[in-house]
C-alpha positions as CSV (number, residue, x, y, z in Angstrom):
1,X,1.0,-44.9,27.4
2,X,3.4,-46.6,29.6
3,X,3.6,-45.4,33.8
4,X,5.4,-42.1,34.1
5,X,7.8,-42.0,37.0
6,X,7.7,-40.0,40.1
7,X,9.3,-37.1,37.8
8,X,7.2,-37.5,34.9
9,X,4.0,-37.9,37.6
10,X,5.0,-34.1,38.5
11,X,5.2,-33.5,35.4
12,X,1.9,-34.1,34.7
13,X,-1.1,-34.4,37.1
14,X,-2.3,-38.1,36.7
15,X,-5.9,-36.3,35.5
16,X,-4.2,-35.0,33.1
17,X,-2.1,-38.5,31.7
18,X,-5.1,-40.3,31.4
19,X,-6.9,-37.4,29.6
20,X,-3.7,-37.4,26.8
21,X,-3.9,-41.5,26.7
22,X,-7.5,-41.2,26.3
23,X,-7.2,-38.9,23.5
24,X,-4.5,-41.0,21.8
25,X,-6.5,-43.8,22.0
26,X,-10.0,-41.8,19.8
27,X,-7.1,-40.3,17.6
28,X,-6.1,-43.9,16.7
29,X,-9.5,-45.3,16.8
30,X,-11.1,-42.6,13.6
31,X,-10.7,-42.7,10.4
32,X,-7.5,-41.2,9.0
33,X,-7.2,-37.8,7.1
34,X,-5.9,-37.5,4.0
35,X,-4.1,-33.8,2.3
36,X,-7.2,-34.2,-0.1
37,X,-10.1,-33.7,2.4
38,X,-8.5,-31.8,4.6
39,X,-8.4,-29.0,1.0
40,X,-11.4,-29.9,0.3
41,X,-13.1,-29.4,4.1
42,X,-11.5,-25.8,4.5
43,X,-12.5,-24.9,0.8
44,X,-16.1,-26.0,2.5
45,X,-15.8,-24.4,5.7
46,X,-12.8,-21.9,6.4
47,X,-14.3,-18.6,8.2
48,X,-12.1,-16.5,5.8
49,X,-13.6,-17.7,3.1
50,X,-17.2,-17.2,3.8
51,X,-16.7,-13.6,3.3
52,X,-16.5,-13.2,-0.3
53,X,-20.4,-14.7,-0.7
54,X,-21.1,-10.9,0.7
55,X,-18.7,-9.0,-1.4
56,X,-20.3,-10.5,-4.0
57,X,-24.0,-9.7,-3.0
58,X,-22.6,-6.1,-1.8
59,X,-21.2,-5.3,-5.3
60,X,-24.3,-6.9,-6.8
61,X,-26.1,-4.0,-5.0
62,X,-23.5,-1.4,-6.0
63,X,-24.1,-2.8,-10.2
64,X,-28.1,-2.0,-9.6
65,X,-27.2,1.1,-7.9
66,X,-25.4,1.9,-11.3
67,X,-27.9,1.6,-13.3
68,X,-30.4,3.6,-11.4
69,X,-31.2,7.0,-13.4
70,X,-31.4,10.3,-11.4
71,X,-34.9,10.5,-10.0
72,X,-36.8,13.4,-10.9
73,X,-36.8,16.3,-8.1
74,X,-39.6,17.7,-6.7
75,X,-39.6,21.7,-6.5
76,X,-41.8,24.1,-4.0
77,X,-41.3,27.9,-4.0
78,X,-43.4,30.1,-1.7
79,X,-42.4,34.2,-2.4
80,X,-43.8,37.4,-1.5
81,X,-45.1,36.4,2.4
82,X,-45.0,38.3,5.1
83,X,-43.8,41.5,4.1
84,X,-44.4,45.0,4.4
85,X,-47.0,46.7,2.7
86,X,-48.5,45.4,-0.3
87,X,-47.1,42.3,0.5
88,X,-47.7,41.8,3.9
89,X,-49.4,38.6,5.3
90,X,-50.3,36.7,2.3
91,X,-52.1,38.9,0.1
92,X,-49.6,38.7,-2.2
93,X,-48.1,35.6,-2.3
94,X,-46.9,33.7,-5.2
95,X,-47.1,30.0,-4.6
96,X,-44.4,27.7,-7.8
97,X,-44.7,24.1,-8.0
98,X,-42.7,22.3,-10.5
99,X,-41.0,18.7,-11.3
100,X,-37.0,19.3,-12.7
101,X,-35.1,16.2,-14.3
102,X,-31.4,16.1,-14.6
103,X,-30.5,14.5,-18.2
104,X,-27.3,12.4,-18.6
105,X,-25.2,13.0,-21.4
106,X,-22.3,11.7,-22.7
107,X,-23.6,7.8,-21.9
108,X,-22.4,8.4,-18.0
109,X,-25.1,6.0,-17.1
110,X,-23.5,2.5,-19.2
111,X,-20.3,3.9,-18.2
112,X,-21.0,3.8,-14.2
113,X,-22.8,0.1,-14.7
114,X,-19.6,-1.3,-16.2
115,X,-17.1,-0.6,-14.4
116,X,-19.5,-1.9,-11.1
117,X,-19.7,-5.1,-13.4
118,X,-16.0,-5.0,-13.3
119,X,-15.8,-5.0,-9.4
120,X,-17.3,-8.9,-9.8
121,X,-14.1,-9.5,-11.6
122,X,-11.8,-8.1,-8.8
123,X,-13.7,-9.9,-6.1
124,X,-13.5,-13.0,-7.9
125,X,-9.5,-12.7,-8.1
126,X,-9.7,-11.7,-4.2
127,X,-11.3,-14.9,-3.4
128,X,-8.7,-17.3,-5.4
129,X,-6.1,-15.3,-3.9
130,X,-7.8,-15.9,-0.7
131,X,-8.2,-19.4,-1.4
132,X,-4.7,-19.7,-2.1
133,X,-3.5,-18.8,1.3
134,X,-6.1,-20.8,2.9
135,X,-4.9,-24.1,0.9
136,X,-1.1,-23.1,1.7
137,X,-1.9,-22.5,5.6
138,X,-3.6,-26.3,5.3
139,X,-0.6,-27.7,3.6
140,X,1.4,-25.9,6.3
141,X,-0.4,-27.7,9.5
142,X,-0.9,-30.5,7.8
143,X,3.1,-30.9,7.8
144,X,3.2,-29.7,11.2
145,X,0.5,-32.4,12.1
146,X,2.5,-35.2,10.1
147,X,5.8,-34.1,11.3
148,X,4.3,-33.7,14.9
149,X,3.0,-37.6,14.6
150,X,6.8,-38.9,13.5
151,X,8.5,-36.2,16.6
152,X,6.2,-38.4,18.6
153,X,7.0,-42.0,18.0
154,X,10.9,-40.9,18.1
155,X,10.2,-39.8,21.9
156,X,8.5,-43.2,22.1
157,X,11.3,-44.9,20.7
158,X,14.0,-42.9,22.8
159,X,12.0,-44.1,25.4
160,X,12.5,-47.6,24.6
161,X,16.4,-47.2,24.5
162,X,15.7,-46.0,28.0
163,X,14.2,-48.8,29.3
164,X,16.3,-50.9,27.6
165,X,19.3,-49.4,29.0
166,X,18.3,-49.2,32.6
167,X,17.2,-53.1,32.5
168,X,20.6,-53.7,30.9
169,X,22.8,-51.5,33.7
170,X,20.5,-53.1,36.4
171,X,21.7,-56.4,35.2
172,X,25.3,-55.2,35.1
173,X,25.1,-53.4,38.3
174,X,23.4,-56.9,40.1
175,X,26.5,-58.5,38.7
176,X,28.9,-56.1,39.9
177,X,30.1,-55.3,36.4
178,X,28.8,-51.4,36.9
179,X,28.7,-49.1,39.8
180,X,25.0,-48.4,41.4
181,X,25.5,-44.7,40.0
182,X,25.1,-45.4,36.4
183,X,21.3,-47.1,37.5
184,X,20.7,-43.4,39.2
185,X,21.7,-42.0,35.5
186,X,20.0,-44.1,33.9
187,X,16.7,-44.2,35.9
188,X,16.9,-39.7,35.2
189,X,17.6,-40.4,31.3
190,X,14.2,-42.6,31.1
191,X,12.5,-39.9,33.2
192,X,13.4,-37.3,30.9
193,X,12.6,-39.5,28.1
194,X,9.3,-40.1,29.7
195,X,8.9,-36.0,30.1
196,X,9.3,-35.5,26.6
197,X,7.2,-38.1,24.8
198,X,4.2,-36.2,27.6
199,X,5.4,-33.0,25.4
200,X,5.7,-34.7,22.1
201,X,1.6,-35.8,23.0
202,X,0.6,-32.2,23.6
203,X,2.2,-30.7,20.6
204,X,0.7,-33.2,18.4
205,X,-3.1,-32.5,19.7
206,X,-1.9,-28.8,19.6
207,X,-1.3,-28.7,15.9
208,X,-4.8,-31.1,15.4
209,X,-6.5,-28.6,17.0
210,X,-4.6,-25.5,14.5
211,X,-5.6,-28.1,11.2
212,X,-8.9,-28.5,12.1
213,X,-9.8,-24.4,12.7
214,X,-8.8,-24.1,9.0
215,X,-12.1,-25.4,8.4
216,X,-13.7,-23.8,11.3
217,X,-14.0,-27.2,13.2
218,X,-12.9,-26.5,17.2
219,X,-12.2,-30.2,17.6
220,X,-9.9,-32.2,15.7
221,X,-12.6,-35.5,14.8
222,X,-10.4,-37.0,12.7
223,X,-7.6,-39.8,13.0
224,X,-4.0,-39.8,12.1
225,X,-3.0,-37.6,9.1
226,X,-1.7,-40.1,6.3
227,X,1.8,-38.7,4.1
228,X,4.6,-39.9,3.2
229,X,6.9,-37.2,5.2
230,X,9.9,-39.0,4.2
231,X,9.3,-39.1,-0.1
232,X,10.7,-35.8,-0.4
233,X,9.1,-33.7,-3.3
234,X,11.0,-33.0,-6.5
235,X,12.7,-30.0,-7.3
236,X,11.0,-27.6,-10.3
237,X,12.6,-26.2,-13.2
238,X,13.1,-22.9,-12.0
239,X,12.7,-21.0,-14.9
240,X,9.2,-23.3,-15.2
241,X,8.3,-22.2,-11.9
242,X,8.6,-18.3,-13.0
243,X,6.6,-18.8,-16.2
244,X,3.2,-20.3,-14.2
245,X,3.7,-17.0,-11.9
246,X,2.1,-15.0,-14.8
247,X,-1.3,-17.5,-14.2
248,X,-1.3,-16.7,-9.9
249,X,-4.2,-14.7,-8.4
250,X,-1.3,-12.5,-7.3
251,X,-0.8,-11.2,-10.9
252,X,-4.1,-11.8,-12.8
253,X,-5.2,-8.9,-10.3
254,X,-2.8,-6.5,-12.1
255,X,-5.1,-7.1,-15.7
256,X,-8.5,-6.8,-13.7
257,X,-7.2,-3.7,-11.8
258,X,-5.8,-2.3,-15.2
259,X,-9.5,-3.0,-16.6
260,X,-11.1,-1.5,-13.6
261,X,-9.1,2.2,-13.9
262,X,-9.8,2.2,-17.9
263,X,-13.3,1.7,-16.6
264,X,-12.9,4.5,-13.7
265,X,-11.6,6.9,-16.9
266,X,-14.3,6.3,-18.9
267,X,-16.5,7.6,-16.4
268,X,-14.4,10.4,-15.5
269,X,-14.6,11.2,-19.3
270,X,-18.0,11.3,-19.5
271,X,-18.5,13.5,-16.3
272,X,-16.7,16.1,-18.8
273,X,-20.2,16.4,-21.2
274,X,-22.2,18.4,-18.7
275,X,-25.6,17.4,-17.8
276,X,-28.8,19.5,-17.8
277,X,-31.6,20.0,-16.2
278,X,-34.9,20.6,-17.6
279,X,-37.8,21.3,-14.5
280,X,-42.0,22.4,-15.8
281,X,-44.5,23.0,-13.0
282,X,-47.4,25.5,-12.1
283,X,-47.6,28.9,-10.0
284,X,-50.5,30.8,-8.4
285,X,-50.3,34.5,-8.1
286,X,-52.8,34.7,-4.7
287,X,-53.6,38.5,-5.1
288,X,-55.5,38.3,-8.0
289,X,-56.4,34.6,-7.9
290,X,-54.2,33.8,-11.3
291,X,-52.4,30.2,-12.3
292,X,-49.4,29.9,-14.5
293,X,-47.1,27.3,-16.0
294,X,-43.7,28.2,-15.6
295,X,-40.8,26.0,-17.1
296,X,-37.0,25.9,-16.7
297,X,-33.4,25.0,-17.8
298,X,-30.1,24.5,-16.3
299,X,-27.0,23.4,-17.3
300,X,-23.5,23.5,-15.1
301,X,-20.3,25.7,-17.3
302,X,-17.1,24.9,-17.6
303,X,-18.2,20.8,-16.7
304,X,-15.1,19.9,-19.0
305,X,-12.6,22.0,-17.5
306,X,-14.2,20.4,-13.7
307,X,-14.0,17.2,-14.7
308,X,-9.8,17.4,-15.5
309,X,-8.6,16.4,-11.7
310,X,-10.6,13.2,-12.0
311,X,-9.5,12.0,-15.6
312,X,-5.6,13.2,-14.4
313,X,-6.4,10.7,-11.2
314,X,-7.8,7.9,-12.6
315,X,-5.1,8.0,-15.4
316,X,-2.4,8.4,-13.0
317,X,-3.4,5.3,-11.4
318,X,-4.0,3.7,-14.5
319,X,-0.1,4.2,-15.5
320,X,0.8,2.9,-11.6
321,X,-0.3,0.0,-12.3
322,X,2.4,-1.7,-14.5
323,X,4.9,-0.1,-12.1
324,X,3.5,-2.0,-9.6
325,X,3.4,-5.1,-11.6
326,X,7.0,-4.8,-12.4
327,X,7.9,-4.4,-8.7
328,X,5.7,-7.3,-7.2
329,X,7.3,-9.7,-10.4
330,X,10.7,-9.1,-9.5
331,X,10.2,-9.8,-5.9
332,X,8.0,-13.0,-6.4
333,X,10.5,-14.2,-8.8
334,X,13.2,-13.7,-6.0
335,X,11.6,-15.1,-3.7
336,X,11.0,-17.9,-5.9
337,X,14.5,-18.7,-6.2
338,X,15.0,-18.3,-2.7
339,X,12.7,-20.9,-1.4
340,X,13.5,-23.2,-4.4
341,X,17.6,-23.0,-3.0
342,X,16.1,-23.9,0.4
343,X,14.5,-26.8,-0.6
344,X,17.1,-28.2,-3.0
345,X,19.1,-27.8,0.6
346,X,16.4,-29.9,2.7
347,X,16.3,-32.3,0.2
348,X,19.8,-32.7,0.1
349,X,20.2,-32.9,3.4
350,X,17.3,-35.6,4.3
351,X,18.9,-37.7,1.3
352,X,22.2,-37.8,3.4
353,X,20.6,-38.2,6.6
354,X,18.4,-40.9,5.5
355,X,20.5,-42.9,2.9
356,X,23.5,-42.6,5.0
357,X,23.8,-41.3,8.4
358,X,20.7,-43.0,9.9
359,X,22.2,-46.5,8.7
360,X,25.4,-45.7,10.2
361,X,24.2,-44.2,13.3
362,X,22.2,-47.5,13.6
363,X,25.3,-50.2,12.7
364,X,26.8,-47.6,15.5
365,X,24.8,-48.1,18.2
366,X,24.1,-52.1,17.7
367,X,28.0,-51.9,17.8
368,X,28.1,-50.0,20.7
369,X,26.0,-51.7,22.7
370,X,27.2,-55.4,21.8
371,X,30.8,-54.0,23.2
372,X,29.1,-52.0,26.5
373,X,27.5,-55.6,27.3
374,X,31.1,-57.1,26.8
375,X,32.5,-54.3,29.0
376,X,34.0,-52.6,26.3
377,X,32.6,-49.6,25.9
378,X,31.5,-47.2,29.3
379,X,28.0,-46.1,30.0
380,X,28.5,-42.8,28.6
381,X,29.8,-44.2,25.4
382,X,26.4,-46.5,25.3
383,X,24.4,-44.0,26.3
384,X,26.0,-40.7,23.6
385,X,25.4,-43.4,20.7
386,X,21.7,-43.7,21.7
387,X,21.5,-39.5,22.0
388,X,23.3,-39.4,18.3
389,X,20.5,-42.0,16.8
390,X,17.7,-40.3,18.3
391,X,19.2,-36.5,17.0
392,X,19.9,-38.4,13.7
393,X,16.6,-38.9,13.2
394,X,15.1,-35.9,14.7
395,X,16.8,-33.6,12.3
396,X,16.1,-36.2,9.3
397,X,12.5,-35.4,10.4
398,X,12.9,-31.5,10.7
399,X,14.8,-31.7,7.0
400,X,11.8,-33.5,5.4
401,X,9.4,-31.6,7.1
402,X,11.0,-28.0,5.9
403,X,11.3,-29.4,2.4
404,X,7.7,-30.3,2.3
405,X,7.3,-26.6,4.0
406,X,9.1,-25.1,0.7
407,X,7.2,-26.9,-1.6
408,X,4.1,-25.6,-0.4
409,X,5.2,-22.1,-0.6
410,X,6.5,-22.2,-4.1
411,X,2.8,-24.5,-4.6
412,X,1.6,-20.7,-3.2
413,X,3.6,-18.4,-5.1
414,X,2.8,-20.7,-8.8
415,X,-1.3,-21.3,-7.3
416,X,-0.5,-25.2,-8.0
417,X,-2.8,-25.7,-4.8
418,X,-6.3,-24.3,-6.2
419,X,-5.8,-25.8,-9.4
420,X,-5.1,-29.6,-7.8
421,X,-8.0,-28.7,-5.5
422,X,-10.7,-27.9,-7.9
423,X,-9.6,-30.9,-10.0
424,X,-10.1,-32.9,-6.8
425,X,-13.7,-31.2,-6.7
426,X,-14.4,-32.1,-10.0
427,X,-13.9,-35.7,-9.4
428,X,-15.7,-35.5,-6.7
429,X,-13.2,-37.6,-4.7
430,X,-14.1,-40.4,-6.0
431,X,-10.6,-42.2,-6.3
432,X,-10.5,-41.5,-2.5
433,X,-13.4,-42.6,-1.2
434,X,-12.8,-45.8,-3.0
435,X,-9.5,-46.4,-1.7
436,X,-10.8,-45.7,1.6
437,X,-13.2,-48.8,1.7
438,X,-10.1,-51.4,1.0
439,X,-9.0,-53.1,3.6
440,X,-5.8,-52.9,5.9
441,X,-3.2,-54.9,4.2
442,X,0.4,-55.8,5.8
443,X,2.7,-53.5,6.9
444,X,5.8,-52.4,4.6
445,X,9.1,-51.0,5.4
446,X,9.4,-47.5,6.5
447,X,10.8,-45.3,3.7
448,X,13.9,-44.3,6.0
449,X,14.8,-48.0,6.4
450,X,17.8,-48.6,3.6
451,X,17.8,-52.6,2.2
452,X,20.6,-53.9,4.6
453,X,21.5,-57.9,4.1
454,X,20.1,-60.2,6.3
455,X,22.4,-60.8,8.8
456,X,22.9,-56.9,9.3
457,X,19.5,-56.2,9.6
458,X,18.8,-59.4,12.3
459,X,21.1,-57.6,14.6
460,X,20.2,-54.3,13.9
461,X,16.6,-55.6,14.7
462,X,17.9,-57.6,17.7
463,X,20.1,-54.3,19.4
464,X,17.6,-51.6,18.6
465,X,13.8,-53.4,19.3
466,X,11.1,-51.1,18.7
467,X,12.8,-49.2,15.9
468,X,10.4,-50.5,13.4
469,X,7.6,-50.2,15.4
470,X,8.2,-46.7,16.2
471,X,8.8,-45.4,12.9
472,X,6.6,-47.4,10.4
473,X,3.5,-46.9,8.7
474,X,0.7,-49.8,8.3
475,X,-1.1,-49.3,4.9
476,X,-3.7,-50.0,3.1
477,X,-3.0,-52.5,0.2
478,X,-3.1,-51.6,-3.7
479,X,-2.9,-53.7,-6.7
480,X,0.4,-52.7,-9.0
481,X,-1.9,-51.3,-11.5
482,X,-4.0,-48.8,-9.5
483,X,-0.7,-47.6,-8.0
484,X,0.8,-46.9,-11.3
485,X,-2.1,-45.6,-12.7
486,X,-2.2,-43.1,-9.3
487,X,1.2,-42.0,-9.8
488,X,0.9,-41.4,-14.1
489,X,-2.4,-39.3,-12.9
490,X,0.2,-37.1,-10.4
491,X,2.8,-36.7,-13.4
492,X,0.3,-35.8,-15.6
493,X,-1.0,-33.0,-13.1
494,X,2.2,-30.5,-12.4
495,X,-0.2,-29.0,-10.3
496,X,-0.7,-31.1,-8.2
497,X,0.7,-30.8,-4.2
498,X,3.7,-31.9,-3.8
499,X,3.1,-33.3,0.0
500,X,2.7,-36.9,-1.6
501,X,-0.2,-38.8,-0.5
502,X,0.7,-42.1,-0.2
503,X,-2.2,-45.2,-0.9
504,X,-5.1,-44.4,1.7
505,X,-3.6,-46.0,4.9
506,X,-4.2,-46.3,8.9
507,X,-1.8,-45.8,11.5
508,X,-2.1,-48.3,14.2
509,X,-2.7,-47.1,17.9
510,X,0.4,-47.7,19.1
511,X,2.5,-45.4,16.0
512,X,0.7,-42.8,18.0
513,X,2.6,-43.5,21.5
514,X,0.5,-45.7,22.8
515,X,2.6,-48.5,24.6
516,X,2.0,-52.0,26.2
């Protein structure tokens, strides 16, 4: 980080600067993160998540509870005590003690056990479901962390157009080619500048800190997240993209549920065979010192007419299911279209920006500034053309970043994010961790960066230093054939996550806003 002026100083207490700079400086310093582990560290560790190993034990208890038969019932009967006459005291008491035992018809026990066995089956839809969100909420910050990283080195460049323009009007104004008032303007500008690249810093450790909670972490110990924001994902078929809803946690609930209340009638039906009880035991008659066996034998009436409301109930639910099924389809499916509008739109719109209006807006502001040091142009003129490169860019970065954003919801609504991550499981990340021990090979054009011929892009380099360096991406080198193998594996995986991870790579220290 460069010195903050006076402004920037109130800004933020100098305790406080070196802390970010600091920071900055580990961020750049650890090893980068890739979509991949981040999935796989909050499938590992998310707090959410951890719940469903006690559902699971929970309705294992409920399943042995099932299978329990009624326990026998011990019976005591003391009669004729302290009465009047014959029977006063306990003369004549009669003393019953027997065992009863209710019998289960109508197989209620089996009945009871398998729809507990079916609870496991709900669970286990709860916890992709669950799983789901968790992986969507990952893609989601890990967007916001990416997006967060490029927000920053914009303020860093705009800060370099500051300086640059206050050592060219100080220049002009020691000539006497520009009035001392445009330094004052330009000396603010820079402060400002400086203000919000401070802002740009704590919104990117802000959104570290949100990524690394997913998987229950209260530090971020990891570098700079490594995607490609500006390879915009491709748009799905749409009528695709409704067909894999069918295979979503959201909807393979509906079939367990359904399952689960043909269970629940089953044991309502068999509630309508009444059970008995049959109960033997032994009685002592204390006035003349006798002992008898006594038996018995009980049975509820009318158990099929009780047992009605339930079987009505658990039917009516049954039938409420497919109604419920139709209703959640139709709005998934809308919503489906919706977001798969909205990212045509983003993509359409960071094509433009990037392919078109960033090129422009650059040849603009080299030409702007060549005729501002002729005395062509005014300050303001100099100055708007730097304001229109830097919003160019911002919103190029906001476009990229909400179509990434879409894709991951539509990833949510289809479950493409649980399929590519247990596939990553399976592999065991192996393909990562060996690209991860390759070394750092030369840097490469930034993907916003349209070829230009070399004479444009010499004075596009020469007006507007710092571009590059602001905006690229150092990688790691990878031979031709392990890249196209990489991407023929990502075609041949249509779940996979569309937030394209490019060859494992490292940001250098100074992408992250760290200056001379």
């Amino acid at each position: 980080m460069g010195v903050f002026t006076p402004i920037a100083a109130l800004a933020a207490p100098p305790q406080e600067q070196d802390h970010n700079e600091s920071a900055l400086q580990a961020i750049a310093a650890l090893p980068p993160l890739t979509l991949g582990h981040a999935v796989a560290s909050a499938l590992a560790g998310n707090p959410d998540l951890k719940q469903f190993a006690f559902q699971f034990k929970a309705q294992a208890a409920r399943i042995d509870g099932a299978g329990l038969k009624p326990a026998p019932i011990f019976n005591s009967e003391l009669e004729n005590v302290l009465g009047t006459g014959r029977t006063r005291g306990l003369d004549a008491a009669e003393a019953t003690f027997a065992l009863s035992q209710v019998i289960e018809l109508g197989d209620q026990r089996a009945r009871r056990i398998e729809a507990a066995r079916l609870g496991i089956g709900a669970i286990d839809v709860a916890q992709q479901a669950a799983q789901l969100d968790v992986l969507a909420e990952v893609a989601r910050q890990f967007i916001h962390v990416a997006s967060d990283q490029e927000q920053l080195k914009l303020t860093h460049l705009a800060t370099e157009l500051a300086e640059r323009t206050v050592a060219e009007v100080r220049r002009r104004v020691k000539a006497a080619k520009s009035p001392e008032v445009e330094l004052h303007r330009a000396s603010i500008l820079l402060s400002r500048a400086e203000v919000e690249e401070e802002h740009a810093e704590h919104e990117l450790i802000t959104s570290r800190i949100k990524l690394a909670a997913l998987w229950g972490a209260r530090t971020a110990d990891f570098g700079p997240v490594t995607a490609e924001l500006f390879r915009l994902p491709e748009v799905g078929d749409y009528t695709a993209l409704t067909a894999q809803l069918a295979g979503s946690p959201d909807f393979l609930r509906f079939a367990r549920e359904a399952r689960q209340r043909d269970a629940e009638i089953r044991v309502a039906e068999s509630k309508s065979r009444s059970h008995f009880t049959v109960s033997a035991g032994l009685r002592r008659l204390q006035e003349g010192g006798d002992t008898a066996l006594v038996a018995g034998f009980s049975m509820p009436l009318f158990g099929a007419r009780t047992a009605q409301p339930a079987i009505a109930e658990a039917r009516a639910l049954r039938a409420g299911i497919e109604s419920e099924a139709a209703a959640a389809t139709l709005k998934a499916e809308t919503q489906l279209f919706e977001l798969v509008q909205e990212l045509k739109h983003s993509i359409t719109e960071a094509e433009m920006l990037r392919d078109k209006v960033l090129p422009e807006m650059e040849e603009a502001l080299k030409e702007t500034e060549y005729a501002y040091q002729r005395g062509r142009y005014s300050y303001l003129e100099w100055v708007d053309a730097q304001r229109e490169r830097v919003t160019v860019q911002r919103a190029l970065i906001e476009a990229a970043a909400n179509a990434h954003l879409f894709n991951a919801e539509i990833e949510r609504l289809t479950a493409a994010p649980v399929s590519a991550a247990r596939r990553e499981q399976n592999d065991g990340h192996a393909a990562q961790r060996e690209a991860h021990t390759q070394a750092i090979g030369p840097g490469r054009a930034n993907a916003i960066h349209q070829p230009q011929p070399d004479q444009r892009r010499a004075d596009v380099d020469a007006a507007v230093r710092g571009i590059d360096a602001a905006t690229g991406l150092r990688v790691q080198g990878q031979q031709p054939d392990e890249r196209r193998e990489a991407e023929g594996s990502r075609q041949q995986q249509p779940g996979a996550l569309a937030l394209l991870e490019p060859e494992p790579r490292q940001i250098a220290a100074d992408d992250l806003g760290q200056r001379r």
